[in-house]
N, C-alpha and C positions, 0 to 999 in steps of 0.2 A: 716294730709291730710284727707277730707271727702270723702269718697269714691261716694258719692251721688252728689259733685260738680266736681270729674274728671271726665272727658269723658274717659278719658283712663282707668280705673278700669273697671273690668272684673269679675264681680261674679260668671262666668262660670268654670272658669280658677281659680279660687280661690276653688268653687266645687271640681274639676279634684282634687287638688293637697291635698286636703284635706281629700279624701276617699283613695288617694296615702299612705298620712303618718300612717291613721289608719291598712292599713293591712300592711305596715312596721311595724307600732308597735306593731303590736302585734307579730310578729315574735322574736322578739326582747325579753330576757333575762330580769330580775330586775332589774343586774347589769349593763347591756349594757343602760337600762331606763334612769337609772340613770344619767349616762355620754349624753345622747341623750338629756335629758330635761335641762342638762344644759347650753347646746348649743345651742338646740332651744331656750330658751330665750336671749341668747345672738345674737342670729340673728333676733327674734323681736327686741330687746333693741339696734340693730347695732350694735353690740358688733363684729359680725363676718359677715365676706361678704354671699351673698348664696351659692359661692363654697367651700366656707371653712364650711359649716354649711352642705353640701351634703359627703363632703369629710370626714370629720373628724369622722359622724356618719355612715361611710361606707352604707347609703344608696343607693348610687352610686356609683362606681368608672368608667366607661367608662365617658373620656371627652368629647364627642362628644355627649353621651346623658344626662352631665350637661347641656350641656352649650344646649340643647334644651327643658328641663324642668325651666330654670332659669326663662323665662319671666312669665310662670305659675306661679311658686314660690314664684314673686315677689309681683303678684297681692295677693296671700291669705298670706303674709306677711300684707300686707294694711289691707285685711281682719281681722286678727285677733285683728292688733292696734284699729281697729273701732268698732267692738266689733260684727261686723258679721259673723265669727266665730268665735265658743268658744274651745282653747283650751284644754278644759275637755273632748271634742268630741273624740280627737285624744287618748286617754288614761288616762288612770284615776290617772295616776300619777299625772296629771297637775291639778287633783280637789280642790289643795289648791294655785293655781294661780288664780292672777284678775288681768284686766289693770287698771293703773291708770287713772286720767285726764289728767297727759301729756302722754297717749299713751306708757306706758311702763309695761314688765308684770313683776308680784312681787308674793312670796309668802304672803299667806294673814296669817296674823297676828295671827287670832283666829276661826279656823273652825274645825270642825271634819272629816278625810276623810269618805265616807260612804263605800266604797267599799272594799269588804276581800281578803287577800290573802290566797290561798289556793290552796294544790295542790292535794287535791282531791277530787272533785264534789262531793256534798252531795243530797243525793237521798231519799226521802221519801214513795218510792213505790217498793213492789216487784220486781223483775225481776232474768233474766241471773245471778247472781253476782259468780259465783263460783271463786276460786280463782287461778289464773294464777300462782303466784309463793309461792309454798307449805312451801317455807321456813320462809315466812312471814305469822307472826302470828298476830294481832291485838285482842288481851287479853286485857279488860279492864280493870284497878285496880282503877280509879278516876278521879273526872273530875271537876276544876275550873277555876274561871273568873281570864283572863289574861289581863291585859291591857301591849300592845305591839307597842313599839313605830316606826313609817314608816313616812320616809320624813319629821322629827322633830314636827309630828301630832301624838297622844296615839291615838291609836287603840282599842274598849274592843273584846276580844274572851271569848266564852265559850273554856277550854281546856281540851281536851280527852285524860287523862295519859292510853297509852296502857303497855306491859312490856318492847318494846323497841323504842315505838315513840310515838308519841303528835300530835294529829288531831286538828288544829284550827278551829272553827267552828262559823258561826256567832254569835250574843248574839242574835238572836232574835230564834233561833233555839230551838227549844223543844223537849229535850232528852227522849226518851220512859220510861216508868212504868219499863219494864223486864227487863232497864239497871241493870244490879249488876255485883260483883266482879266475871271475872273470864269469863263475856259473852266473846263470839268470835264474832267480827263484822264480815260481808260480803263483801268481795272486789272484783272486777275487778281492775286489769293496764294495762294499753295503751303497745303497743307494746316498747315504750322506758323506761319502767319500772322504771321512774319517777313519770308518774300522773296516776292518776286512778277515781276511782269512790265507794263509798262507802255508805251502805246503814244502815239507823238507824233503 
């Protein structure tokens, strides 16, 4: 379906439902990602109706505000089969999806994802960083190129052996002169003392 010869396509409504799924997704876990994008293609590919694709990814569960998001849903489903949106948009898990020419979306065969996972923002400038929880130490002892596989795409990292964890960092990242054995990096973490921020 061209969305350029229905009159009924809605680019609006395909908009709306599209800045919807980015700030669900990013709510949303690795693992939960994971289970999410492979629903979402199955509800581009038909695979699953829209309420079972609202439902199953716990997006929604009141029925009464399914079943009044569905007509949005439906038009930025068309959207994304037409290539008017790009599901790369909604998360970057999808950067190794493309549609086909029968309108169906697939992982793509041979790309590299570009985007790092990381769970502590890497900062290159002074600041605040004192460290929230004194029990954690980040002691360097070494640091090498990891290639790390995510969504059956190799990943490269520079990797930061500390004495009890491992800082993924990008590879385009440029480690200081004063790294040596034994430095203590600078930390802040977020109040859920999962993520933080970290300074080289």
């Amino acid at each position: 379906m061209d969305p350029q010869q229905n009159s009924l396509f809605d680019q609006k409504s395909a908009d709306i439902i599209k800045l919807f799924l980015v700030n669900k997704f990013q709510r949303q876990t690795q693992k939960m990602m994971l289970k999410t994008k492979s629903i979402f293609m199955q509800l581009v590919n038909e695979e699953v109706d829209l309420g079972g694709f609202l439902r199953e990814t716990n997006i929604l569960k009141n029925d009464e505000t399914i079943k009044s998001i569905e007509p949005k849903l439906k038009q930025f489903v068309i959207a994304v089969r037409n290539g008017k949106i790009n599901a790369s948009d909604l998360h970057w898990c999808f950067d190794n999806t493309e549609i086909t020419k029968d309108k169906k979306i697939v992982i793509k065969k041979s790309e590299t994802v570009q985007k790092s996972i990381l769970s502590m923002t890497i900062i290159e400038t002074s600041s605040d960083m004192s460290i929230v929880n004194e029990e954690i130490v980040l002691e360097y002892k070494t640091h090498a190129e990891w290639n790390l596989k995510v969504f059956d795409r190799t990943k490269i990292y520079i990797a930061v052996f500390t004495t009890d964890h491992v800082i993924l960092c990008p590879q385009t990242l440029k480690l200081p002169i004063h790294l040596m054995k034994g430095y203590q990096f600078k930390f802040k973490l977020f109040p859920d003392m999962t993520y933080g921020k970290i300074h080289f």
